[in-house]
BALUM-153803 format. One line per field, with one value per residue (C-alpha): residue number from 1; residue in one letter; x, y, z. Coordinates in Angstrom, 3 decimals. Example, Ala and Ser with C-alpha at 12.3 -4.5 7.8 and 13.67 -1.06 7.14 Angstrom:
<senus>
resi (1,2)
resn (A,S)
xx (12.300,13.670)
yy (-4.500,-1.060)
zz (7.800,7.140)
</senus>
This chain:
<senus>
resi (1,2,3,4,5,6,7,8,9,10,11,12,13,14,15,16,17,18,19,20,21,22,23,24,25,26,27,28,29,30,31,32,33,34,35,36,37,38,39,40,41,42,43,44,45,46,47,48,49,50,51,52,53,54,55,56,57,58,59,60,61,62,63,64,65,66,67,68,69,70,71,72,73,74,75,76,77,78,79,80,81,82,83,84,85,86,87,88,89,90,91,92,93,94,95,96,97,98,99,100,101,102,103,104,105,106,107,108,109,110,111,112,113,114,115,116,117,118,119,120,121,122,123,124,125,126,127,128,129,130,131,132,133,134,135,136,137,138,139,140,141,142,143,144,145,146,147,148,149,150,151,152,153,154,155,156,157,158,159,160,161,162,163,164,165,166,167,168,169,170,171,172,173,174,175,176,177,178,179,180,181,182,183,184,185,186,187,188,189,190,191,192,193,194,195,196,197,198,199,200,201,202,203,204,205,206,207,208,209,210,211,212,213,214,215,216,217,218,219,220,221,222,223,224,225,226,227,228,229,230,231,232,233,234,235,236,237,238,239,240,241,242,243,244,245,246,247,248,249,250,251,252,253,254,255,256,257,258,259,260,261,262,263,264,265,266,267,268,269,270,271,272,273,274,275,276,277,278,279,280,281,282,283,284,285,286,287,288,289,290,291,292,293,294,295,296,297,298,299,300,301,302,303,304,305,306,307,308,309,310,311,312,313,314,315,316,317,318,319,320,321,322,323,324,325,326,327,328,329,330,331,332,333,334,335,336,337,338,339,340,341,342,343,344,345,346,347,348,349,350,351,352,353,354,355,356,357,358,359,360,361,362,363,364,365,366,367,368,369,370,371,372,373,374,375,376,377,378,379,380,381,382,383,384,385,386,387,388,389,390,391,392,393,394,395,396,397,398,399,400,401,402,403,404,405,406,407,408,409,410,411,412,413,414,415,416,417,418,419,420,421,422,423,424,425,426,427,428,429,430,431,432,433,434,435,436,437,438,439,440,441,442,443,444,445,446,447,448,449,450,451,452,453,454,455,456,457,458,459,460,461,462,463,464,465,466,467,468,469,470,471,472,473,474,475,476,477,478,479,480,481,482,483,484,485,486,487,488,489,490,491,492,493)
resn (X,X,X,X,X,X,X,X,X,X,X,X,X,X,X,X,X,X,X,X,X,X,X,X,X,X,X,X,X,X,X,X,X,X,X,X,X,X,X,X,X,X,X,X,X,X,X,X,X,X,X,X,X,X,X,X,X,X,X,X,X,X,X,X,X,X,X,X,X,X,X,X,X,X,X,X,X,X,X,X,X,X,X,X,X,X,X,X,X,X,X,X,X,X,X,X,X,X,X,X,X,X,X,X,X,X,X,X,X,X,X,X,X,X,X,X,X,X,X,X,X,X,X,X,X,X,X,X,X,X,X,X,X,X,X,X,X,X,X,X,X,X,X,X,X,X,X,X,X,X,X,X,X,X,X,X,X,X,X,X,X,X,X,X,X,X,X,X,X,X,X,X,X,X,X,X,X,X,X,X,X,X,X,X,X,X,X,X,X,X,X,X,X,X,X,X,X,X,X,X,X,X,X,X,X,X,X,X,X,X,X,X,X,X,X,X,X,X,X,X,X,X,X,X,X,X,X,X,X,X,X,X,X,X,X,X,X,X,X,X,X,X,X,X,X,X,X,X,X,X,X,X,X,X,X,X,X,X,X,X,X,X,X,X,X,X,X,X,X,X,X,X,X,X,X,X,X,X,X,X,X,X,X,X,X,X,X,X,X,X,X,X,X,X,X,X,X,X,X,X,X,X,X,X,X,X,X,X,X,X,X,X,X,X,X,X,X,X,X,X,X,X,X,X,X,X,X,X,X,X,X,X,X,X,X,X,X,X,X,X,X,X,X,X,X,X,X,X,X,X,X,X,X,X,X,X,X,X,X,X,X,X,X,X,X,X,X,X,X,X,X,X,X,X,X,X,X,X,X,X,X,X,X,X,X,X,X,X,X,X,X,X,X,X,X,X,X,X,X,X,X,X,X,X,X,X,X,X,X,X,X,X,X,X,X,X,X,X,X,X,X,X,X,X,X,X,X,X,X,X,X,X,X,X,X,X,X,X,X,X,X,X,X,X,X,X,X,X,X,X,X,X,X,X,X,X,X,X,X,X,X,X,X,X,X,X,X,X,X,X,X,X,X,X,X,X,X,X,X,X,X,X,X,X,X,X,X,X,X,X,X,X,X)
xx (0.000,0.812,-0.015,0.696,-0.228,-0.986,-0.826,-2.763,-1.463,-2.220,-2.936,-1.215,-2.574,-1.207,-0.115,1.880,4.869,5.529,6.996,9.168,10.178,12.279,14.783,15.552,15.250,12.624,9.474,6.995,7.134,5.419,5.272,2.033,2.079,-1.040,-0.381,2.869,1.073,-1.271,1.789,2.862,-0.611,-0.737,0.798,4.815,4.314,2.483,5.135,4.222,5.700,4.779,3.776,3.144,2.722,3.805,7.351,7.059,5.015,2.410,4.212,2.157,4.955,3.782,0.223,1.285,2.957,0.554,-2.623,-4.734,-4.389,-4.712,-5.737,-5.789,-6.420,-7.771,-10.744,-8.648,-7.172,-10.460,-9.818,-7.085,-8.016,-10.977,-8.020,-6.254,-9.195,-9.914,-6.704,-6.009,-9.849,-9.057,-6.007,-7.927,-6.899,-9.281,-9.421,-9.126,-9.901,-9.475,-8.764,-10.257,-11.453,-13.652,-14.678,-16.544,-17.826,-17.177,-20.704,-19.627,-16.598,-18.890,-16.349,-13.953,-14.446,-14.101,-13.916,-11.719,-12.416,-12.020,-9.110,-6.932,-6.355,-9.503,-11.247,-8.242,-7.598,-10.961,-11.055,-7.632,-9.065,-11.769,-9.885,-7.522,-10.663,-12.351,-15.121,-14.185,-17.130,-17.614,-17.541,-15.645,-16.301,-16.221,-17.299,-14.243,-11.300,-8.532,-5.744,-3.018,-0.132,-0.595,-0.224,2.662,5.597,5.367,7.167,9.559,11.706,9.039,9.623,12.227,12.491,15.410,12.413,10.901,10.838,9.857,9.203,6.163,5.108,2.101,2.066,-2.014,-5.365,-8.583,-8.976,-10.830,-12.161,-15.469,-15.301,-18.519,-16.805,-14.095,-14.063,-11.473,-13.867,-15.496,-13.451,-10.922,-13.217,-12.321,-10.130,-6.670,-5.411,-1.494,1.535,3.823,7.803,9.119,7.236,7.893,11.301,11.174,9.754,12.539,15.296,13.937,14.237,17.360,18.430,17.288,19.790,17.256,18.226,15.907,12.523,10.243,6.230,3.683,1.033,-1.229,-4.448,-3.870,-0.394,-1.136,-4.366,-3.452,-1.078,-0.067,1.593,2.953,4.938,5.953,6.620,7.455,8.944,11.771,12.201,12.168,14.860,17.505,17.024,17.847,20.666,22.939,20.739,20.335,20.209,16.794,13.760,9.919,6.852,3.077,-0.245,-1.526,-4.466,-3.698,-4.350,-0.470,0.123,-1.398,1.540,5.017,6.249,5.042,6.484,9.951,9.711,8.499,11.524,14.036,12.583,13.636,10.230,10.705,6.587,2.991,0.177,-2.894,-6.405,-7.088,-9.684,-10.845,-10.528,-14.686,-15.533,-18.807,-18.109,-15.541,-18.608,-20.745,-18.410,-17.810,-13.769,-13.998,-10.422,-10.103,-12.607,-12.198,-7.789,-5.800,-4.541,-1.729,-0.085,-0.776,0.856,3.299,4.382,4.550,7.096,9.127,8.709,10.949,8.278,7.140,3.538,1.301,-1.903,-5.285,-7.976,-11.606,-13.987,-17.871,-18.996,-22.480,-22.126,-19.269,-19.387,-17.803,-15.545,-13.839,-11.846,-9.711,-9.713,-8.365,-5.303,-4.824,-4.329,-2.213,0.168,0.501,1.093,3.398,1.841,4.481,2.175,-1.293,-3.712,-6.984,-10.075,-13.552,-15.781,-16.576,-18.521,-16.864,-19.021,-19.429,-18.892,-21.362,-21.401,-22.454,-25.073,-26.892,-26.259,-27.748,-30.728,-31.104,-31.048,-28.056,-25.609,-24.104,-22.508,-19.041,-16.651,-13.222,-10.750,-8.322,-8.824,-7.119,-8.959,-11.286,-15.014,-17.249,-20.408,-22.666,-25.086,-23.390,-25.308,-23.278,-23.754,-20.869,-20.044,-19.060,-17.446,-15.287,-13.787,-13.326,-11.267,-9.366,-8.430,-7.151,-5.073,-3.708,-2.988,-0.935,0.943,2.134,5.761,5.576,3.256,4.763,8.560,7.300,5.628,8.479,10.515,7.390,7.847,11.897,12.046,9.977,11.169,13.596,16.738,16.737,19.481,20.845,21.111,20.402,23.541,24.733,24.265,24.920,21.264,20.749,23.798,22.412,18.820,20.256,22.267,19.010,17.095,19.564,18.550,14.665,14.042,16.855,17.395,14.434,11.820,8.937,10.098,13.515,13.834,12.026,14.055,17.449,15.803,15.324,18.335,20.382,18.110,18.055,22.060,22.417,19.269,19.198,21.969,21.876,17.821,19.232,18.655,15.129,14.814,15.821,13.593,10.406,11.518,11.561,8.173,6.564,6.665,5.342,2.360,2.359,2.320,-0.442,-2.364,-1.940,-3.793,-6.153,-7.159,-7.094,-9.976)
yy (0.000,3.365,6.313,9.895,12.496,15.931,18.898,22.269,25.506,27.996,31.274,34.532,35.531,36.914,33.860,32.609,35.141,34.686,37.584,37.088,33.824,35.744,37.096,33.266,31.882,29.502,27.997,27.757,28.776,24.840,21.572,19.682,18.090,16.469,14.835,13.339,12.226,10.280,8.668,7.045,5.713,4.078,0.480,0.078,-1.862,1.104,3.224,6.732,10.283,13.464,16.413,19.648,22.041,25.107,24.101,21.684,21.434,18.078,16.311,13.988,11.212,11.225,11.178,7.596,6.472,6.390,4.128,6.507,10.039,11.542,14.971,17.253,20.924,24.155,26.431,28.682,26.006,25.516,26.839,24.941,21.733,21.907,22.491,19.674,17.028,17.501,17.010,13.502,12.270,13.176,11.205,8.374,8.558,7.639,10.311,9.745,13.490,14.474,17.226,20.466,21.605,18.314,17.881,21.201,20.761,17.417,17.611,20.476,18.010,15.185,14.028,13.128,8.986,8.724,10.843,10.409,13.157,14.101,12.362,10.195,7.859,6.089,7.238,6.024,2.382,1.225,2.926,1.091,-2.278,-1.939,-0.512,-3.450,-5.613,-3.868,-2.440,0.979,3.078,7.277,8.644,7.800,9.704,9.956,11.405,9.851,11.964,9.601,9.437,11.109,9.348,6.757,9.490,7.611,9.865,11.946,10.911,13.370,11.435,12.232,15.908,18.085,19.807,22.397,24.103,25.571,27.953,26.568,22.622,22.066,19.330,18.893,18.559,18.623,18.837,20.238,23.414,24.231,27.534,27.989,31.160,31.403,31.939,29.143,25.498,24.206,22.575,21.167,19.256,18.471,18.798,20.795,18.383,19.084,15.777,15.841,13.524,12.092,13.744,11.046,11.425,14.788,14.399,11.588,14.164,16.538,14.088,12.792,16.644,17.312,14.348,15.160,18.121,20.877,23.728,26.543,27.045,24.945,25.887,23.786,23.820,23.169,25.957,26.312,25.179,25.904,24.051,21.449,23.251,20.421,18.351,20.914,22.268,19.091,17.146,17.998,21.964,20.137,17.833,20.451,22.660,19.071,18.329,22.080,22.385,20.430,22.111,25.582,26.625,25.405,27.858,27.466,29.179,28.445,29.707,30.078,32.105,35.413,33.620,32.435,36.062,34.585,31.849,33.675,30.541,29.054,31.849,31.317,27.774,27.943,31.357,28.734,25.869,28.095,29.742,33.126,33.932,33.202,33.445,35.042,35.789,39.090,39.897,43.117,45.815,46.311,44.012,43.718,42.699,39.869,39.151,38.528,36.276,34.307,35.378,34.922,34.172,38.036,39.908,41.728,42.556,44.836,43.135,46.309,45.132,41.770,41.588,44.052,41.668,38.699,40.414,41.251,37.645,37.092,36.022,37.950,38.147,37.872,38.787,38.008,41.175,40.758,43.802,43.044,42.011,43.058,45.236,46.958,50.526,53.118,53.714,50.335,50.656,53.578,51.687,48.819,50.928,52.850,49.056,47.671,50.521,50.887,46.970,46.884,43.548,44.384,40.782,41.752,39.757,41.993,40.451,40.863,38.211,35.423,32.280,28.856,25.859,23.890,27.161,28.111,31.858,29.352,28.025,31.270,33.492,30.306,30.800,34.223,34.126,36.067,33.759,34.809,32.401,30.751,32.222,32.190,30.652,33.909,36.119,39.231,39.505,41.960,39.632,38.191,35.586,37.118,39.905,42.126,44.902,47.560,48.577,46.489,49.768,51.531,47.887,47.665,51.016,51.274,48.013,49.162,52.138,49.803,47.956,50.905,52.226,49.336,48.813,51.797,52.072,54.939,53.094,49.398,50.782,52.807,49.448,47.499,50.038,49.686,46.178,46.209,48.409,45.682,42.141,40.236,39.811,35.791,33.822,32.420,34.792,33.196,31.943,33.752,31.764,32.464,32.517,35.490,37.344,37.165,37.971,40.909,42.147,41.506,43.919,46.395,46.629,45.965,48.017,50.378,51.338,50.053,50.248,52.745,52.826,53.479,56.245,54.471,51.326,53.102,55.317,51.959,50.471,52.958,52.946,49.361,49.327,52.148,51.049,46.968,45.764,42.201,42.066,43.700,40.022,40.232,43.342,42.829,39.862,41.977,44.422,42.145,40.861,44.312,44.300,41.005,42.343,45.755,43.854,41.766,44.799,46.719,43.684,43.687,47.022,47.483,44.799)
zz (0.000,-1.225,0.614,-0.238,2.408,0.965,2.691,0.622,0.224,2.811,0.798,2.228,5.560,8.941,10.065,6.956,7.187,3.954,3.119,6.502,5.651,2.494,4.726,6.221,2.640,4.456,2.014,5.399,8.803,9.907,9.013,8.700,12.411,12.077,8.717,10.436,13.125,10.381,9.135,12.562,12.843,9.504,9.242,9.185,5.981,4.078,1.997,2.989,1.493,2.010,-0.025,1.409,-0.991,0.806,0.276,-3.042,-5.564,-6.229,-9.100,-11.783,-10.549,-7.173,-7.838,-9.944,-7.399,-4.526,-4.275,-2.427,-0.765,2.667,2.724,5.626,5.930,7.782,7.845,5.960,2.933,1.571,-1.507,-1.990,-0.368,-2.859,-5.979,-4.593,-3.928,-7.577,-8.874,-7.055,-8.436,-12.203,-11.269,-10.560,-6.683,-3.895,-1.473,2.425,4.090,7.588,10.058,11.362,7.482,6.783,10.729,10.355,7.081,4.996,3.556,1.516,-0.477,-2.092,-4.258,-0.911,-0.779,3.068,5.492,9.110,11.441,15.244,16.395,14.108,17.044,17.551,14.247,11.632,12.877,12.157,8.680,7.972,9.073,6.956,3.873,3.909,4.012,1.264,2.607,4.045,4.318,3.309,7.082,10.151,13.362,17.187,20.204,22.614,23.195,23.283,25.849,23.919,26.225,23.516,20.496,18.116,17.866,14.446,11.349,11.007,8.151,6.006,6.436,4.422,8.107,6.382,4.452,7.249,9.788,12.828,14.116,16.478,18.851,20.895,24.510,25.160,23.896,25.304,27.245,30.507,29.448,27.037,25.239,22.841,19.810,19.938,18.618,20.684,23.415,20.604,18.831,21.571,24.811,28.527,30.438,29.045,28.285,28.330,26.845,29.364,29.597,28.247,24.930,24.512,25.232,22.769,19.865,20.521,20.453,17.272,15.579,17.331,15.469,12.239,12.683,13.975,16.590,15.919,17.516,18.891,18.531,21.264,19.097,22.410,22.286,25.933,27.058,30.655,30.552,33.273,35.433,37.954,35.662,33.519,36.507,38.093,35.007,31.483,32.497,34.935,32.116,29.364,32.219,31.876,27.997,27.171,29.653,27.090,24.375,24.523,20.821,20.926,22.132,22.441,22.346,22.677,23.563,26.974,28.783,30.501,34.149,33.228,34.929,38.363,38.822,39.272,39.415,36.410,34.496,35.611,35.335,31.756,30.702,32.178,30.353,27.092,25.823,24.989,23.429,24.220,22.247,24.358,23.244,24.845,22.402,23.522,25.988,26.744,29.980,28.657,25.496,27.355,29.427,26.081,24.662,28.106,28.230,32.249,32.338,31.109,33.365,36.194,35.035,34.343,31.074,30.314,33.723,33.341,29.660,30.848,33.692,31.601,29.507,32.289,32.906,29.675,27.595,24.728,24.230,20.973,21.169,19.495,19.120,18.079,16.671,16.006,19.498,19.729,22.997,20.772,20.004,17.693,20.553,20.484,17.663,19.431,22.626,20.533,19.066,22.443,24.303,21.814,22.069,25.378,26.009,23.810,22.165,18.845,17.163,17.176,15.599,14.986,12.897,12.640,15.080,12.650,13.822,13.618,12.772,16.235,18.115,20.736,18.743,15.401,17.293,18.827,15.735,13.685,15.904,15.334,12.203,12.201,9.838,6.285,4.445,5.775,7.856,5.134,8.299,8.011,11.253,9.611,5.977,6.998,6.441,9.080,8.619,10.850,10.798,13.308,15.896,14.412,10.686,8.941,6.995,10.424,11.657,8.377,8.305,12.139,11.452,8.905,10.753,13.341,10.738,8.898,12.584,14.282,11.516,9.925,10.543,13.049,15.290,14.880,16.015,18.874,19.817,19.300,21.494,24.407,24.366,24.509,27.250,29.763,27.924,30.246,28.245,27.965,30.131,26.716,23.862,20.121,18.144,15.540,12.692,9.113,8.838,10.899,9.938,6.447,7.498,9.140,5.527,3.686,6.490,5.748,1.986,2.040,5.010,5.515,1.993,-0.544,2.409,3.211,6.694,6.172,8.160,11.051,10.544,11.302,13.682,16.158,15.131,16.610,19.518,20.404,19.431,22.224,25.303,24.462,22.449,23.857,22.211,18.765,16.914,18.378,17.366,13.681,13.334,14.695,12.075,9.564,10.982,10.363,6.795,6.353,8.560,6.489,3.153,4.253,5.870,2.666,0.668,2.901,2.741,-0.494,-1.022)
</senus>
């Protein structure tokens, strides 16, 4: 048996840093985890590759090749899923398709022949029983959340891991929180279920192998979901492996509570991660009320994000316009927070309602749906009828986009958030990489860029206040005009 697993294109969006990726001559910033997880759960004796068309192209040679084709995608790869689905069929290729794109919505690809969703580990083994018998059926699915201390270690042989950016593991799934307009608790449930040390452990010796040292992304949703063990067990084991390994960093998402455990903080900027990912959403405790963000009331999330910094971890920050208690006034409130924190990665879209989401299931009732949400959080659409007129909602947005990252505002930022980050205990090799990263900022933003004169403006100042963050600074430079580029798309739409 034959199996080719296909990974789509993911078109440009905020997330993508394509244009970033340039500097570090990189195709993608992340492999397709979950697609390598597929391939340690299909038999040993299958011959397996792997095409992920972010960093290669689909030849006619490997569509020969294989005797079927595992698909997997996002919200946000429809598009292309849909592109890819239909070149594998004229190929005469049965179609296996799985993964948070198909869970959602798999009666919306009729020409997939069987669909796995949920969780690969209990939903693929029966599929493969019954396609080696002959008989596989159109749908597999399940309502079990599966212990993932028995989650195979990913294949990464079957990964060109040189092409990209970033690696990423997966420590947990499931969060304890229930915010109205996420998925997560859908498709992966409250109780954080976590891997044991020893696998995780086992996942980074396997890319440390392969030859990586760069950084490490935990694609958990909440990292800090079950606190307990994360303290007492994989961050002291994370604190050993690293002690002999200290070219290789981390970052993840948690919730803003991470502010409440001092402890936990250290523990995790000794354990080498240097960024979070946190959902702040919005400024308006009414609005975080609405949308059942508890974890965010009642703060003062300036000092908290402020303090997390300090902390030594760098924090990127999700922003949401189109709440219904939202007024005119937000969209100020929004700029005027994201300044002052100092968040230099902020993610702003409109509120758009994910299939499965508690938010899908009211607006659905009030009649309030339009069409499907696109997957991209920073294009500038949403799927529901919102309170305010969407002409007011789309140009206060824009105004928040043309705002944050207009060169004037995004290095003032940057120079909020150096002034409070915790220089890290170990300081990132200089590799070749960087150093020519570094020459290639010098031409694109210090001589050919729009913000030239704000580009050598901060160099000198981080070269004179925080020389030891002047690689972090450069790469957050270099970061800006990816976000610029894609802002100026977007707003030209």
């Amino acid at each position: 048996m034959k199996a080719l697993l296909i990974y789509p294109e993911i078109p440009e969006t905020f997330w993508s840093f394509k244009h970033a990726l340039k500097f570090i001559r990189k195709r993608a910033a992340f492999p397709p985890l979950g697609l390598l997880t597929v391939g340690a759960l299909l038999p040993p004796r299958w011959e397996k590759k792997l095409v992920d068309e972010n960093v290669a192209d689909l030849t006619d040679e490997q569509l020969a090749w294989a005797d079927c084709a595992f698909v997997s995608a996002m919200t946000v790869q429809r598009d292309t899923a849909r592109a890819l689905i239909a070149r594998c069929k004229k190929a005469g290729l049965p179609v296996v398709a799985g993964g948070p794109l198909f869970t959602s919505e798999h009666e919306r690809f009729p020409e997939v022949d069987h669909f796995v969703l949920n969780e690969a580990e209990v939903t693929l083994p029966p599929f493969i029983e019954d396609w080696e018998r002959g008989c596989a059926k159109p749908l597999y699915t399940s309502n079990v959340f599966p212990d993932v201390a028995r989650s195979p270690r990913p294949l990464w042989e079957l990964a060109e891991i040189k092409r990209y950016a970033t690696m990423n593991v997966q420590y947990s799934r499931g969060c304890p929180f229930d915010c109205e307009f996420c998925n997560i608790t859908a498709l992966f449930g409250h109780q954080p279920r976590v891997k044991t040390p020893a696998q995780v452990i086992g996942e980074l010796d396997a890319l440390y192998g392969r030859g990586w040292r760069g950084p490490v992304f935990f694609v958990d949703d909440n990292f800090i979901g079950n606190r307990f063990r994360l303290k007492n067990e994989l961050l002291p084991a994370l604190i050993a492996w690293r002690a002999v390994r200290p070219s290789v960093t981390f970052h993840t998402e948690v919730s803003i509570n991470i502010v409440d455990d001092e402890e936990l903080m250290a523990l995790m900027a000794e354990a080498g991660f240097d960024m979070v990912f946190i959902g702040i959403e919005t400024p308006d405790a009414e609005s975080l009320a609405e949308c059942k963000k508890v974890q965010n009331k009642g703060r003062d999330l300036v000092a908290d994000v402020k303090k997390i910094q300090r902390a030594g971890l760098q924090v990127q920050g999700g922003f949401i316009v189109g709440f219904d208690n939202d007024t005119p006034s937000i969209f100020q409130r929004q700029i005027d927070f994201i300044q002052k924190s100092g968040i230099v990665t902020a993610m702003v879209g409109m509120l758009q309602a994910m299939p499965g989401t508690k938010l899908y299931e009211r607006m659905e009732r009030e009649g309030r749906l339009v069409g499907q949400t696109t997957g991209d959080n920073v294009d500038g659409t949403t799927n529901i009828v919102t309170t305010m007129s969407f002409e007011t909602l789309r140009e206060g947005y824009r105004s928040i986009m043309r705002n944050i990252y207009s060169p004037g505002q995004y290095y003032e930022r940057l120079r909020t958030f150096l002034r409070e980050y915790k220089t890290p205990r170990v300081r990132p090799r200089v590799t070749v990489q960087r150093f020519m990263a570094f020459l290639r900022s010098l031409v694109h933003l210090g001589i050919l860029g729009k913000e030239r004169w704000q580009y050598w403006r901060f160099l000198i100042w981080v070269g004179t206040h925080r020389p030891q963050l002047i690689s972090l600074g450069v790469t957050m430079a270099i970061y800006g005009q990816h976000f610029r580029r894609m802002c100026e798309t977007q707003l030209r739409g």
